[in-house]
N, C-alpha and C positions, 0 to 999 in steps of 0.2 A: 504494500500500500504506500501507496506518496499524496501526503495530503499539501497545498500551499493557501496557505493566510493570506491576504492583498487588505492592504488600507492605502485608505490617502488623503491629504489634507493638504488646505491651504493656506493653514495656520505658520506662521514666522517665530515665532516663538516655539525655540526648540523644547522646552518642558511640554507645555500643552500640548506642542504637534506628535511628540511621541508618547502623552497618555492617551491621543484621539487615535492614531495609528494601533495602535495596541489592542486599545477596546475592541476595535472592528475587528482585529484580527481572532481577537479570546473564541468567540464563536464559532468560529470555522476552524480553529485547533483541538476545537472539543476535547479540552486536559489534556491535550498532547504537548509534550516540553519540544519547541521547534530547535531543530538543528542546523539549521544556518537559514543567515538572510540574505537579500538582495534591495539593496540600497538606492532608489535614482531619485536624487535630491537637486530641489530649488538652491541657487545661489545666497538667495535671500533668507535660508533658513540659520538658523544657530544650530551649523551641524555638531559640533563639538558637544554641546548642553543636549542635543538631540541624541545621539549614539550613546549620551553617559547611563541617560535614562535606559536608551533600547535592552544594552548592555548588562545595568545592573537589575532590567526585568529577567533577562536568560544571561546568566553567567558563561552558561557554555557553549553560549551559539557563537559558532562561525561566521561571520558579516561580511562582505565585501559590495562595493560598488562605488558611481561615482556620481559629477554634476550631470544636469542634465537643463534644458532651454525648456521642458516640459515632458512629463510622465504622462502614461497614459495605461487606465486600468478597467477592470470590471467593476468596480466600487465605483468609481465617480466619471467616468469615460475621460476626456482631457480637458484638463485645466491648466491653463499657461502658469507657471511661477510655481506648480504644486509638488508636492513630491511624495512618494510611494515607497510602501517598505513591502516586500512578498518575504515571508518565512516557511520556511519549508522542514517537514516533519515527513518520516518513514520509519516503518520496523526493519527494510530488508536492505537498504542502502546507505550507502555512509557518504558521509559531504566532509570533503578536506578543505585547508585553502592554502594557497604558498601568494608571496610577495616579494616581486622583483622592484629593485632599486635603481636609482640613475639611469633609467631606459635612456636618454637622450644621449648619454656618453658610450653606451653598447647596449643593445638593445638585445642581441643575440642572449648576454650575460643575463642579463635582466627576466629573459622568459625562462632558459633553462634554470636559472635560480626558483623561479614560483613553479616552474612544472614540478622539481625534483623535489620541492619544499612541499607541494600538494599530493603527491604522487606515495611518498615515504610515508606518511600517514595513514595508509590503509592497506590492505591484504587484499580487497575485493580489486577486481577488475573494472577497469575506467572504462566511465561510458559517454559522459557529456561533460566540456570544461569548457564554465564562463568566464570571458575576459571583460573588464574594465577597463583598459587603458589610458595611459597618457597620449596624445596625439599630439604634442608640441616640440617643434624644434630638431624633429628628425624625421623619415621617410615611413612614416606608421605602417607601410607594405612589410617592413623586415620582422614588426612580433608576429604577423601571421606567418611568416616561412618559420622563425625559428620555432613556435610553439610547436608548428605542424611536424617539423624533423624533430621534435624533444619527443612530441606522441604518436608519430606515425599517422597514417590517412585513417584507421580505422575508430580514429575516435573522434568525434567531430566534436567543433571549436567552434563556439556562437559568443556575438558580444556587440559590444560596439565602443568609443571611445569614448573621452570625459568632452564633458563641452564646456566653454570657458567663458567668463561673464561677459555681461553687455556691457557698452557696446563694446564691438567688436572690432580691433586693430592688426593691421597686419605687419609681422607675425602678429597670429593671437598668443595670448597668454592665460594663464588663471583656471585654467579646468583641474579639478581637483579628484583625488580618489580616495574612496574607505577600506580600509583594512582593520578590520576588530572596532576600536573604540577610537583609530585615530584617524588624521584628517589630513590627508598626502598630497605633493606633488611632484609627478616624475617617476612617478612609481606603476607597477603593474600586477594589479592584485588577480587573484582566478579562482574561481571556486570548483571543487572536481565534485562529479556525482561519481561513484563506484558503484556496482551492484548491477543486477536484474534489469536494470530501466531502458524501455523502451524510446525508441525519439525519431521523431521524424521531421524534417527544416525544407520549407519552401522560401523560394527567394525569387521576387521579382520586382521588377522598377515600373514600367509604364511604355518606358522609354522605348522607341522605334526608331533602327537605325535606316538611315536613309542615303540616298546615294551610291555611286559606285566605290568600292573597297579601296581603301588605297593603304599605305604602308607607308610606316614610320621609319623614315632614312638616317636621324639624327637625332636623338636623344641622350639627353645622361641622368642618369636617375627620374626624378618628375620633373624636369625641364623639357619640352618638345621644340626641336629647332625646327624640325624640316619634316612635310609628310611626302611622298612622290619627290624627293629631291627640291620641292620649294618652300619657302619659310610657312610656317604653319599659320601665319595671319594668312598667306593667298586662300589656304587651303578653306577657313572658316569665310571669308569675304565672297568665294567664290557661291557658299547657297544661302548666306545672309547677305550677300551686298556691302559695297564697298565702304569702308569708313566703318563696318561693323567690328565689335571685339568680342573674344572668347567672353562667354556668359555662362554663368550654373544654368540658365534654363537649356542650355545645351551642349550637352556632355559629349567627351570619344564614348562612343562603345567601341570596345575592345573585343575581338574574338578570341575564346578562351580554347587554345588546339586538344584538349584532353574531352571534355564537354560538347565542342559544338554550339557553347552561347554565349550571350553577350552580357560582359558587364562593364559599368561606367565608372568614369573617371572625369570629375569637376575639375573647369580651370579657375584657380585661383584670382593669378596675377598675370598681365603679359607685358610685352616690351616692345615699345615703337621701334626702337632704335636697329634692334637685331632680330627683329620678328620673332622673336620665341614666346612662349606661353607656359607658365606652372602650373602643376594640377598638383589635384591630393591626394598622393600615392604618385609611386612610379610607372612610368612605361614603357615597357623593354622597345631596345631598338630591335627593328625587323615585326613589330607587331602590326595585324590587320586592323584597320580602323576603320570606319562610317562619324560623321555626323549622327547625333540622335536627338529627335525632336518629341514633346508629348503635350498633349491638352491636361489641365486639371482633370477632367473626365478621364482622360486614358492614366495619369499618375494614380487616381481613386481605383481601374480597373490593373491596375499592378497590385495595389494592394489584393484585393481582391482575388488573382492569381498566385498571390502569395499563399493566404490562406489555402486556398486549393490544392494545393502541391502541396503543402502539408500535411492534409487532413489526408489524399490519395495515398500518400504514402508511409502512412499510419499504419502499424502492421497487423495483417484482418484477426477478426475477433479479437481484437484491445480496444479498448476505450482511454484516452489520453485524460489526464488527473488535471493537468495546468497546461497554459499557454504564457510563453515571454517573448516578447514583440521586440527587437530594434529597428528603428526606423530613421530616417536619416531628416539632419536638422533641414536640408535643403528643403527637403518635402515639406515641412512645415514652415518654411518663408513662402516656397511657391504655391502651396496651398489656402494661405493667409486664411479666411474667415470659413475655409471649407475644411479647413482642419479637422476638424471633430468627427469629420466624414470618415476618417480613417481606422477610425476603434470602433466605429458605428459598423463599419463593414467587415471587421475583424470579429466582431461579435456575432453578428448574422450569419457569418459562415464556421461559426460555431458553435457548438451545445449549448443551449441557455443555460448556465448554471456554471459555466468554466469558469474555472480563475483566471485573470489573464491577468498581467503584469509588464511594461512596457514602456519603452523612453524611446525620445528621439537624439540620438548621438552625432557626434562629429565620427562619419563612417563606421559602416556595419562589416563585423566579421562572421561568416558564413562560409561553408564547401557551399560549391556550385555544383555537388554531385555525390552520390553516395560512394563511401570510401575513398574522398576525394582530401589533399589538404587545405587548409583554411583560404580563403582568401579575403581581399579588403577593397569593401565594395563602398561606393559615391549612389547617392540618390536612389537607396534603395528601402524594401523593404523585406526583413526577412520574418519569418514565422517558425518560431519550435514549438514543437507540441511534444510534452511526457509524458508519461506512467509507467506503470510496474502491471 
């Protein structure tokens, strides 16, 4: 059995928000002592005063998680500024956690530190490991290869990164992560499920690549010089028009050679001077590229897809216990007042009565296929669904 507790509140004051959190939660733990949580917090909350309370309610629960621009749950669907706690309780599964340090200065370091720190903890066999991340100040694409090569493809890696306060400067700064009772930066917390548990993660964006394919001739890390041998501003001018510049509403997809699909990659920043353009996450030189374009409607029917592929691939005769959403912050600037559309449709395509539990991050980590490893996805939405 895997039971999860979800509260949420809008309350700023950390005492109250984590005796309001709590109470919600008491009922659906039905005297069960929860064994770890999952944290996705407002800026504006007193996380410190919040965590002490959570904390000295369960001594021995395992915490992690991090900021987030707005959670989004079964208890209160989305509320901008709010933040969400999910606790999770089982007889047949164990929840570890490990915590990597100084990701910005090695990041490789930093994950196989929290995989073996999580890992060591338990005898049972690893079946799902959630990441929090830092995304500041380094190529956020390397904790998904390092986690992946720490646990191999067969244990799939879901998460997404911290998001860092408003407004927003570039570089940004200030996204923060939980680990127990403290309050981090630069760090990279993970929670392991071991045991029995089932899981199945659909992932979809909305996004529709368009045009003919073309190939990235000149890259270094997330920098794009050249696509087809011409600076990558022709490339975007040529189906937006000239004087246009790279924009989040229109991402590379990137064709992924193992899969067969496509996932996106936002550009940041660009540069008059030498036509290049920065995106978030890297992209290998020699990669296949499209433009990709989507309506509000078609980002609402990614979601939507998302859950699908989920719930399909649910494994038959189970019934999944919980649902945890990452979804990407882009989607909530571009979706502005349609926002709420998105748990609205997350919920309908699932069992009345799920838990679901969910933020919107600075990029989502999800396989793009089963026994695949992790990757880091831009303007996306992913969907896990659990049980035992």
């Amino acid at each position: 059995m895997l039971r999860m507790a979800v509260g949420q509140t809008d309350e700023l004051d950390g005492e109250f928000a984590a005796q309001e959190i709590l109470s919600q939660c008491a009922d659906a733990l039905d005297g069960q002592e929860p064994q770890a949580g999952l944290l996705l917090a407002s800026h504006d909350l007193d996380i410190a005063e919040f965590l002490a309370v959570v904390t000295a309610a369960y001594p021995g629960v395992d915490l992690i998680g991090c900021s987030t621009i707005a959670p989004m749950s079964s208890v209160a669907d989305y509320i901008e500024g709010s933040t969400t706690l999910a606790l999770l309780a089982s007889d047949v599964l164990d929840f570890t956690v490990g915590l990597g340090t100084d990701v910005a200065a090695g990041a490789g370091l930093a994950a196989r530190q929290a995989v073996e720190e999580a890992t060591s903890k338990t005898d049972k066999p690893p079946a799902l490991l959630i990441v929090t991340p830092t995304v500041e100040q380094f190529d956020p694409t390397a904790v998904t290869v390092e986690i992946g090569e720490a646990l191999g493809p067969t244990v799939p890696v879901i998460g997404g990164g911290a998001a860092p306060d408003f407004p927003i400067a570039m570089p940004w700064l200030g996204g923060v992560q939980f680990y127990g009772n403290q309050v981090l930066t630069n760090s990279l917390p993970v929670l392991l499920i071991s045991g029995p548990l089932k899981v199945s993660i659909g992932v979809a964006h909305g996004w529709s690549p368009v045009g003919k394919t073309a190939v990235v001739t000149r890259a270094d890390d997330h920098t794009v010089y050249e696509i087809d041998g011409r600076p990558i501003l022709d490339f975007y001018h040529r189906y937006l028009g000239a004087g246009s510049e790279p924009a989040i509403a229109n991402p590379l997809a990137l064709l992924d050679d193992d899969t067969g699909r496509y996932y996106l990659r936002a550009p940041m920043q660009y540069n008059e001077s030498d036509g290049s353009a920065t995106f978030f996450g890297s992209i290998p030189q020699g990669a296949t590229v499209q433009l990709a374009m989507a309506t509000t409607d078609e980002i609402l029917s990614g979601t939507e897809a998302s859950v699908a592929e989920a719930v399909a691939g649910f494994p038959q005769g189970s019934m999944p216990e919980a649902a945890l959403i990452a979804s990407c912050a882009v989607r909530n600037f571009l979706l502005g007042t349609r926002t709420s559309g998105e748990i609205q449709r997350i919920r309908t395509g699932l069992d009345p009565g799920l838990p679901v539990s969910g933020f919107y991050a600075f990029g989502e980590i999800a396989p793009l296929g089963v026994n695949s490893t992790p990757s880091f996805h831009n303007e996306t939405c992913v969907t896990v669904l659990i049980g035992t």
